[in-house]
C-alpha positions in Angstrom: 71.8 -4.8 -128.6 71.2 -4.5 -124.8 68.0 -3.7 -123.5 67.6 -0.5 -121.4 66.9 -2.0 -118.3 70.1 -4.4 -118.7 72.3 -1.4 -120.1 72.0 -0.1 -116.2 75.0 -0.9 -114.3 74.5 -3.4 -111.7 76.3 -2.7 -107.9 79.0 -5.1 -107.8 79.4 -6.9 -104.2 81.5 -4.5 -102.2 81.4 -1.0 -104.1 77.8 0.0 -102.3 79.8 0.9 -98.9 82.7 2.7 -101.4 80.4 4.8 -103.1 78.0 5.7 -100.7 81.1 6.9 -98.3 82.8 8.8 -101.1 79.2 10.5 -101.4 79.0 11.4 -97.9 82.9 12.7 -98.0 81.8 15.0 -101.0 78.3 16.4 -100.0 78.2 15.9 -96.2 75.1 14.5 -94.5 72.3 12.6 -96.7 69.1 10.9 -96.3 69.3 7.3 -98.4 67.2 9.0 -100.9 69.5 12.0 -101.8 72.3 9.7 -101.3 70.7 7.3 -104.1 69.5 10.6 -106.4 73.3 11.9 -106.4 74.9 8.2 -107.4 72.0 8.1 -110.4 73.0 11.6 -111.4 77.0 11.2 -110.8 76.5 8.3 -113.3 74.5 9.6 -116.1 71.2 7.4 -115.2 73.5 3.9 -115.8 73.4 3.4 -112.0 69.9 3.2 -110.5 70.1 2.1 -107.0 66.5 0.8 -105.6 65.8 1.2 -101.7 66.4 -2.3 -100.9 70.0 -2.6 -101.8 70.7 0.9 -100.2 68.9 1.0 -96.9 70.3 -2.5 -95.7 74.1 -1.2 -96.9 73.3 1.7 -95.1 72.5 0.0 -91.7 75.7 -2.0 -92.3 77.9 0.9 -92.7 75.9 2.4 -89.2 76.8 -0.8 -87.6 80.2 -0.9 -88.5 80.9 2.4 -87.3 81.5 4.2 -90.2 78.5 6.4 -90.8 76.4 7.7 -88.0 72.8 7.9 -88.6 70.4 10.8 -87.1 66.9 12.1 -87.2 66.3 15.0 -89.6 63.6 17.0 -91.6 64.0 17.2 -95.5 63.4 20.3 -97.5 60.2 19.0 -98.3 59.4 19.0 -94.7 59.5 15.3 -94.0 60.9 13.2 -91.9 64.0 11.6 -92.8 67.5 9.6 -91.4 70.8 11.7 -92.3 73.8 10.3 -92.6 77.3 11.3 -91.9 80.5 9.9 -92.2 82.8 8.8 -89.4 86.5 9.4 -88.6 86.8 5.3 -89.4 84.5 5.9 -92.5 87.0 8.2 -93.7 89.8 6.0 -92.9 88.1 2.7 -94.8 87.1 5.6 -97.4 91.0 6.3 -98.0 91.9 2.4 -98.2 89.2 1.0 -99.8 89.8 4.0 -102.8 93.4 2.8 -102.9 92.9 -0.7 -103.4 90.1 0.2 -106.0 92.7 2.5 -107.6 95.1 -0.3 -108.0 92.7 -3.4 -108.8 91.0 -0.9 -111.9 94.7 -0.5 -113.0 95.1 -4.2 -113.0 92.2 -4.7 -114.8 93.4 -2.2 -117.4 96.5 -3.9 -117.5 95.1 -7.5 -118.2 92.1 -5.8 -120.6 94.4 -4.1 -122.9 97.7 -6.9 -122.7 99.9 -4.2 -121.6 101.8 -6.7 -119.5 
């Protein structure tokens, strides 16, 4: 029987950016922190997501151009970095849910032998 700390989904290479811009698309701005809070709670508690994996895909996503990062103040009155999504993070937001659409329904298809 798996552990606790192994029953927690890991972040597979590549569906960071994919959630975190689905997040933005739903909610609007976030500091990392909210934007890590709202993928723990969206999942139930499996996906736990520390500040080193997010804060380095965040900066990626900023360089690329699909989030744009800005100076804010938190409810709690501190000092935080918001982001928002872009016009070409919504457009990698669109493909990148389509081909995840149809590689989950390959997946299924192989899984259950429905072939």
């Amino acid at each position: 029987m798996a552990n606790k700390e192994t029953a927690k989904a890991d972040v597979l290479q590549g569906t960071l950016d994919l959630m975190v811009l689905q997040t933005l698309e739903s909610l609007g701005p976030l500091h990392g922190y909210a934007i890590a809070a709202r993928l723990e709670q969206a999942s139930g508690g499996a996906l736990q997501l520390n500040m080193g994996t997010l804060y380095p895909g965040l900066m990626r996503l900023e360089q690329g151009g699909l989030v744009r990062g800005t100076w804010g103040v938190t409810d709690s009155n501190r000092r935080a970095r918001y982001y928002a999504m872009t016009a070409a993070g919504r457009r990698r937001l669109t493909r990148q849910k389509a081909e995840w659409q149809r590689m989950t329904s390959i997946m299924d298809t192989v899984l259950n032998g429905l072939a």
